[in-house]
C-alpha positions in Angstrom: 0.0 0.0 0.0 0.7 4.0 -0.6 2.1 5.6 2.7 -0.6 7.5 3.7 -0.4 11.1 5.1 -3.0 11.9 8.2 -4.2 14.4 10.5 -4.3 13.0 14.5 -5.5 16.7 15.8 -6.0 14.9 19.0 -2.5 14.0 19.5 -1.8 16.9 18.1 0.2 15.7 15.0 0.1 14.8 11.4 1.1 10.8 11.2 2.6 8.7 8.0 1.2 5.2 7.7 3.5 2.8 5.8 4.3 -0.7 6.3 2.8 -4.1 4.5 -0.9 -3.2 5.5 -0.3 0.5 5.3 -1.3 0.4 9.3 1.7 1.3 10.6 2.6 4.9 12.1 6.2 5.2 10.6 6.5 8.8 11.8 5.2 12.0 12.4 5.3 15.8 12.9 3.7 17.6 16.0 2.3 21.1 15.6 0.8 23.3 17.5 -2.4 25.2 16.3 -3.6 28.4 17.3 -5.3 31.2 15.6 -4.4 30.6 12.0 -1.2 29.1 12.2 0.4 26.2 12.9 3.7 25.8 14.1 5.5 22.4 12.8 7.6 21.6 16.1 9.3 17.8 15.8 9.2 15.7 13.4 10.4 11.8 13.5 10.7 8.9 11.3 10.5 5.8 12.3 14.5 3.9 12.1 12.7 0.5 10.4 10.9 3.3 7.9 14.6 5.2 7.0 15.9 5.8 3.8 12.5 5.6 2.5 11.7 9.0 1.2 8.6 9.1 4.2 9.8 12.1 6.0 9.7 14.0 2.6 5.9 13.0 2.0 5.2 13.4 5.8 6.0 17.4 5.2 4.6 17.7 1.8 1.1 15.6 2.7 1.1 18.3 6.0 2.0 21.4 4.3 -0.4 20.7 1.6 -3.2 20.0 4.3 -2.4 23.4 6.5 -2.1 25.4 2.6 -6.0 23.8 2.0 -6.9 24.9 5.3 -5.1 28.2 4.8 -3.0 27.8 7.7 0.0 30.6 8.3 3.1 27.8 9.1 5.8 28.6 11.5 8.6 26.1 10.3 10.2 25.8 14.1 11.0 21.8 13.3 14.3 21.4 11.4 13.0 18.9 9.5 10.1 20.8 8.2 12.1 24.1 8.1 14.9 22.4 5.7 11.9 20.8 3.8 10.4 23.5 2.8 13.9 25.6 2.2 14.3 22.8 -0.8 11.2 23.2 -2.2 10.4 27.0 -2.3 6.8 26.6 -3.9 6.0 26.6 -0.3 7.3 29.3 1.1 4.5 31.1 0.9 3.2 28.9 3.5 5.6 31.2 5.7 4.4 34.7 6.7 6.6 37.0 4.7 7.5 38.6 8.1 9.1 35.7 9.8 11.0 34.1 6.6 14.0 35.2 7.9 13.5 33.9 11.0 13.7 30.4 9.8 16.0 31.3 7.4 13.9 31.4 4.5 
């Protein structure tokens, strides 16, 4: 099965199921959300997942979910920070304001 990108709001975190029966949690990110914004805090893959490409598709299936929600993000997770800082068509994401606090 497809890895599968989900929304856990209450564990407060988006989660990537892989694995033979796509059941799995490989990883996830944890956010916080609060008045428009969401701020992308830690993010984690699974070591038995590694090397798969899932911590790429964990951001992108999250950003893509906060862009449809038209969530402000605040990038404070390396991961997601780098993530976005190699694919620039989501910057935008970012308030223009804070870019250059994360670098962006």
């Amino acid at each position: 099965m497809e890895p599968q990108v989900t929304d856990r709001p209450e564990k407060f975190r988006y989660e990537i199921l892989a694995g033979d029966d796509g059941t799995e949690t490989a990883g996830f990110a944890e956010y916080h959300l609060s008045e428009g914004e969401i701020a992308f805090i830690h993010t984690e893959i699974d070591g038995r997942f590694a090397g798969r490409g899932l911590g790429g598709l964990l951001a992108r299936g999250a950003l893509d979910d906060a862009r449809a929600r038209g969530l402000r993000v605040l990038p404070y997770c390396p991961f997601v920070r780098g993530w976005i800082g190699k694919h620039p068509e989501y910057t935008d994401l970012v308030p223009e304001a804070r870019r250059a606090r994360f670098g962006l």
